[in-house]
PyMOL commands that place a pseudoatom at each C-alpha (Angstrom):
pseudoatom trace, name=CA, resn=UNK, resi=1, chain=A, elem=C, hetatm=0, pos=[98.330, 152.997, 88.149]
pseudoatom trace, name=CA, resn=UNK, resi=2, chain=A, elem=C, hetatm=0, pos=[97.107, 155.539, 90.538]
pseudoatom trace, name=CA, resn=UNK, resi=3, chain=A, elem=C, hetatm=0, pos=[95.708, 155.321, 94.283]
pseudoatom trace, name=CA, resn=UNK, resi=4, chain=A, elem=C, hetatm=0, pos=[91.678, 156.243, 93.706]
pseudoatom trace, name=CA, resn=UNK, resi=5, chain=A, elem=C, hetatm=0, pos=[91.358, 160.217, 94.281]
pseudoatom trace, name=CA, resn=UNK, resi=6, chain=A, elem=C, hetatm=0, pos=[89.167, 161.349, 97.022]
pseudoatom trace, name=CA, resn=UNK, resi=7, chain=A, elem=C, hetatm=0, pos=[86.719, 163.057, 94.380]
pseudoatom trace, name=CA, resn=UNK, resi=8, chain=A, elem=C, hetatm=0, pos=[85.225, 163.976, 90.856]
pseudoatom trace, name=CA, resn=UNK, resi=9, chain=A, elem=C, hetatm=0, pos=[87.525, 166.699, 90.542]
pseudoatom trace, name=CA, resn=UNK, resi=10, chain=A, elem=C, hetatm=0, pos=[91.240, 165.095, 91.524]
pseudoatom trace, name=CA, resn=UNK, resi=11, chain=A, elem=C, hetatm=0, pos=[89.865, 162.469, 89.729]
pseudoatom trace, name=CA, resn=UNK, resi=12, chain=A, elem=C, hetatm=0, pos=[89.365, 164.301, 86.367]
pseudoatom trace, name=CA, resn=UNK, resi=13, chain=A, elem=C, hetatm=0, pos=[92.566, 166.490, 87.111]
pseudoatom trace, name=CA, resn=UNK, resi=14, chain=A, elem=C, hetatm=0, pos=[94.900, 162.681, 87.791]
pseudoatom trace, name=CA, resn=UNK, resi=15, chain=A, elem=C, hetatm=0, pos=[93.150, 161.412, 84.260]
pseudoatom trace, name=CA, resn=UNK, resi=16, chain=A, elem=C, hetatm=0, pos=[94.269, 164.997, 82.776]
pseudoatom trace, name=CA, resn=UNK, resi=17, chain=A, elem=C, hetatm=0, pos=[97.728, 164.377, 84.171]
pseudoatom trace, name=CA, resn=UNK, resi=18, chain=A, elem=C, hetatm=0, pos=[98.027, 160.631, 83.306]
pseudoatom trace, name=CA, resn=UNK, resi=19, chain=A, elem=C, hetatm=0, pos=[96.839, 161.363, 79.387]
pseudoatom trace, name=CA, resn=UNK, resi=20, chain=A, elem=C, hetatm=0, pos=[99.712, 164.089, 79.107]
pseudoatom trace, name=CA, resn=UNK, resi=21, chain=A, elem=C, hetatm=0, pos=[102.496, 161.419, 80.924]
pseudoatom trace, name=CA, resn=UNK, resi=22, chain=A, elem=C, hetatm=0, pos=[100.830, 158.684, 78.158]
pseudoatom trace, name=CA, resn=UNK, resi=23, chain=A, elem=C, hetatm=0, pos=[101.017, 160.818, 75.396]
pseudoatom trace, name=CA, resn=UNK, resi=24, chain=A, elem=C, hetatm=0, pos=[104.822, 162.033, 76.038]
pseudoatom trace, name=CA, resn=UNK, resi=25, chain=A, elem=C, hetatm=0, pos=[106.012, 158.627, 76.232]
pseudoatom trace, name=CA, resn=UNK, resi=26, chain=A, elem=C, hetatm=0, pos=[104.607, 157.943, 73.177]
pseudoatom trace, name=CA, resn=UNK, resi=27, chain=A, elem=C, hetatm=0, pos=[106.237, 160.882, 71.501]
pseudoatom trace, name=CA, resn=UNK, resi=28, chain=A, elem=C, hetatm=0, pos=[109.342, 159.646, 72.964]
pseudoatom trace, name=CA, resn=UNK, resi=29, chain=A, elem=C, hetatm=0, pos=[108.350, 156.295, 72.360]
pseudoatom trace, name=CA, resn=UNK, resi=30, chain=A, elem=C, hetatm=0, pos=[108.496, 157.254, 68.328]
pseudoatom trace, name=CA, resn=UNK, resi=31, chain=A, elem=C, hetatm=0, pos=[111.210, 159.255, 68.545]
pseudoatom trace, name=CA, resn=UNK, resi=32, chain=A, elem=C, hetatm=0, pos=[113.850, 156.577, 69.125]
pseudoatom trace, name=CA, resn=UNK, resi=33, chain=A, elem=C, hetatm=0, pos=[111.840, 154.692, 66.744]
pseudoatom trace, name=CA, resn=UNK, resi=34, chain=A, elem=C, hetatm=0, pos=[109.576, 152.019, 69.137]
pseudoatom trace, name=CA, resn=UNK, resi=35, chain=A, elem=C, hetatm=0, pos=[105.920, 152.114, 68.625]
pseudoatom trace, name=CA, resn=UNK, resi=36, chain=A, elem=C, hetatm=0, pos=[103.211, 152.288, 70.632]
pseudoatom trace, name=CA, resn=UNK, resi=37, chain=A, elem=C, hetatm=0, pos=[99.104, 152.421, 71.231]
pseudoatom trace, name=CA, resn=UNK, resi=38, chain=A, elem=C, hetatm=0, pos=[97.110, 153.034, 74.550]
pseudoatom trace, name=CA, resn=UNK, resi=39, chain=A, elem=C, hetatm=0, pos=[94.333, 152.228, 75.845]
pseudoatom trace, name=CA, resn=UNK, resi=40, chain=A, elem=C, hetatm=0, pos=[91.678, 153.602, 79.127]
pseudoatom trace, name=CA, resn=UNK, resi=41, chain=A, elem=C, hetatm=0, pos=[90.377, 150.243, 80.723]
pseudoatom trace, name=CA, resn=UNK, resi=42, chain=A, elem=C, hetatm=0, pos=[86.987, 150.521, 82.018]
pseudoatom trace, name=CA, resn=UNK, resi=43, chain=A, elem=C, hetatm=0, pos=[87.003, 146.752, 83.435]
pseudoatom trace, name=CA, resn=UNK, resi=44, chain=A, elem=C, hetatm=0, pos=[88.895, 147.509, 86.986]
pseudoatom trace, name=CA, resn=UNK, resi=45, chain=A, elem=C, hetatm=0, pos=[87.926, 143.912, 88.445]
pseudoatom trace, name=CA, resn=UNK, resi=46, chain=A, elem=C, hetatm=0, pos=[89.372, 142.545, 85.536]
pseudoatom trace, name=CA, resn=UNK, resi=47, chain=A, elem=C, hetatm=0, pos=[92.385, 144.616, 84.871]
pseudoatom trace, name=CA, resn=UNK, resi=48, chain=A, elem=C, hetatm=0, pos=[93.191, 143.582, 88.673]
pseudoatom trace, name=CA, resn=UNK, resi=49, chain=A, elem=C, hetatm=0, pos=[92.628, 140.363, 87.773]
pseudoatom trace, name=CA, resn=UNK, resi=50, chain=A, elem=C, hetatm=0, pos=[95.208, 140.484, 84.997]
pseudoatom trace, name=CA, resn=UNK, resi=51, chain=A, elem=C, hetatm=0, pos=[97.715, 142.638, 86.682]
pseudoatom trace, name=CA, resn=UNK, resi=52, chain=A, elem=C, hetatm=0, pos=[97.096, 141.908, 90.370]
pseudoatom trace, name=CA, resn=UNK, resi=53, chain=A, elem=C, hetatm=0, pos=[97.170, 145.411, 91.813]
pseudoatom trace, name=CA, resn=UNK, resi=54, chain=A, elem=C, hetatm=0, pos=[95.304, 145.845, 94.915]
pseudoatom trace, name=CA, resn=UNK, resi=55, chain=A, elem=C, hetatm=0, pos=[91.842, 146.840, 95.009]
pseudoatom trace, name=CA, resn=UNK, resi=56, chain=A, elem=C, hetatm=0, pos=[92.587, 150.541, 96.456]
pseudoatom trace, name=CA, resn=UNK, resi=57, chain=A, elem=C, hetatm=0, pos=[94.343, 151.769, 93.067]
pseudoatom trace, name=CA, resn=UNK, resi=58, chain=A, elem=C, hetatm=0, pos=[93.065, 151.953, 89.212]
pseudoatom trace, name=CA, resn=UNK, resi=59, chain=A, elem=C, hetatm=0, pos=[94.743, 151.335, 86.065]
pseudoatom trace, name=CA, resn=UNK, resi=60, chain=A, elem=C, hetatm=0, pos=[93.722, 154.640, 83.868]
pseudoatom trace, name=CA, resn=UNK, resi=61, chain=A, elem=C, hetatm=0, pos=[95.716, 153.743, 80.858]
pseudoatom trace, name=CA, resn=UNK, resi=62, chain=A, elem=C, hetatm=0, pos=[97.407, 150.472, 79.491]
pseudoatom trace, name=CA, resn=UNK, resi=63, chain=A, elem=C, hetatm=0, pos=[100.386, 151.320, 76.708]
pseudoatom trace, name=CA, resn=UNK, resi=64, chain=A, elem=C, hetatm=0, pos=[101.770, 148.752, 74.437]
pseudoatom trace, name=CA, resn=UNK, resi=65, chain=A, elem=C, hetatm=0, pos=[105.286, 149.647, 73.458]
pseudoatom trace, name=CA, resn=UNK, resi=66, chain=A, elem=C, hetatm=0, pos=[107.302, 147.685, 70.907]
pseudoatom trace, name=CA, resn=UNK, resi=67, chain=A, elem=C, hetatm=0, pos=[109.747, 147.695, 67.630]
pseudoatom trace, name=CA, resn=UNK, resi=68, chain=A, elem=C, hetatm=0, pos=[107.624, 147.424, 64.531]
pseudoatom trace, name=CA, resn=UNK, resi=69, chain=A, elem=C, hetatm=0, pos=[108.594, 144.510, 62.335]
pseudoatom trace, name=CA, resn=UNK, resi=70, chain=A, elem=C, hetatm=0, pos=[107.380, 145.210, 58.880]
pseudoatom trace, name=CA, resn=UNK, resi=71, chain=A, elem=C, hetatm=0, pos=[108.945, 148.757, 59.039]
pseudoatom trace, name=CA, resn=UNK, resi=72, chain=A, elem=C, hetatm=0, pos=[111.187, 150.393, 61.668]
pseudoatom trace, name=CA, resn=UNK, resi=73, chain=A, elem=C, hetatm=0, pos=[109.933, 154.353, 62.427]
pseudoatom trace, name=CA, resn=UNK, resi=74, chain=A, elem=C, hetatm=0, pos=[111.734, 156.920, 60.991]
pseudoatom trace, name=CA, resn=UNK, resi=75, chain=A, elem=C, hetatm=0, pos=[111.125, 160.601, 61.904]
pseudoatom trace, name=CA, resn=UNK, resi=76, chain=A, elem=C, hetatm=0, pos=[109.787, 162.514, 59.061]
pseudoatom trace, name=CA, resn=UNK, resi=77, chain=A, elem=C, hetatm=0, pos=[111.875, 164.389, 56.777]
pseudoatom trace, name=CA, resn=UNK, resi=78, chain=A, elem=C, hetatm=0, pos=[110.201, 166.409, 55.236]
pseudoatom trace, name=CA, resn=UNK, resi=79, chain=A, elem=C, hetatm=0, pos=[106.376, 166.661, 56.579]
pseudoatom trace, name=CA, resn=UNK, resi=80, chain=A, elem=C, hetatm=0, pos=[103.259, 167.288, 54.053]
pseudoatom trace, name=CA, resn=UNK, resi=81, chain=A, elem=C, hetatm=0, pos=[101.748, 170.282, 56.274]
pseudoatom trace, name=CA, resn=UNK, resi=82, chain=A, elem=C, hetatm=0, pos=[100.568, 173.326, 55.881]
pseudoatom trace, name=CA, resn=UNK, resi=83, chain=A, elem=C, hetatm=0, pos=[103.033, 176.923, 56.731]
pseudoatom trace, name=CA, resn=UNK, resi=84, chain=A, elem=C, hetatm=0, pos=[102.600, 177.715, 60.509]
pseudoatom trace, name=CA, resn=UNK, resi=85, chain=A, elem=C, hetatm=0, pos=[101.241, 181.357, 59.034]
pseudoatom trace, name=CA, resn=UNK, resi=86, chain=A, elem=C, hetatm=0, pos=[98.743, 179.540, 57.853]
pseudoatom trace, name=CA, resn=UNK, resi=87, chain=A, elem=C, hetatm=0, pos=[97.137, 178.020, 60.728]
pseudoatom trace, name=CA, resn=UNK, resi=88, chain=A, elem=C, hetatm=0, pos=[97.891, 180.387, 63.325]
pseudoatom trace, name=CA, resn=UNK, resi=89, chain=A, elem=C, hetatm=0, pos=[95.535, 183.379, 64.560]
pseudoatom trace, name=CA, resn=UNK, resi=90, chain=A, elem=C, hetatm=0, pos=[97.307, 186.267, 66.892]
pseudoatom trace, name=CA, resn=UNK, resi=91, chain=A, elem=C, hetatm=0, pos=[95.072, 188.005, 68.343]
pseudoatom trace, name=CA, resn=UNK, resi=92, chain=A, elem=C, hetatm=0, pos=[92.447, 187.599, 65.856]
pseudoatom trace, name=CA, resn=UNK, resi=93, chain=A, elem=C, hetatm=0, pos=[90.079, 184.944, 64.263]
for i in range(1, 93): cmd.bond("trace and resi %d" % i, "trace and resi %d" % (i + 1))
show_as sticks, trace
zoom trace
C-alpha cells in the first residue's frame, strides 16, 4: 500500500515503481522455489474493507505467495530458448 500521490504523474511513476518491487519478489519468490500470482485491485472501498487500511492510502497490487503442492518449483536446467545472437539487435534492426 501506498499514501495517494498528489497527481497523474507520481501516480503513474508509484504504479511503475510498485509493478517492478511486485515483479522482483516474484522472481525471488520462484527462486527459492514458493509461488506466486498478483493482482491490481480496482475496488478501493472494498479492498479497505477487507484489509482495513485507512481511507488516505491505496492498495495497487495484492500478491499471493505460497509452496505449490502438486509440484515444488525447480529452476530450469536447461531452458528451451532461442541463442541470445539470435534475438538481439546492436545498433541495427
Amino acid at each position: 500500500m501506498a499514501a495517494e500521490p498528489e497527481d497523474e504523474v507520481h501516480r503513474t511513476l508509484m504504479q511503475y515503481d510498485f509493478g517492478q518491487a511486485t515483479a522482483n519478489m516474484m522472481l525471488a519468490a520462484t527462486d527459492i522455489g514458493i509461488g506466486s500470482a498478483h493482482a491490481a485491485v480496482r475496488d478501493q472501498e472494498q479492498a479497505r474493507l477487507v484489509l482495513g487500511f485507512p481511507d488516505s492510502y491505496r492498495c495497487l497490487y495484492l500478491m499471493v505467495l505460497g509452496w505449490p503442492v502438486e509440484r515444488p518449483l525447480r529452476p530450469i536446467k536447461n531452458p528451451d530458448r532461442r541463442r541470445l545472437d539470435e534475438v538481439t539487435h546492436w545498433g541495427r534492426w
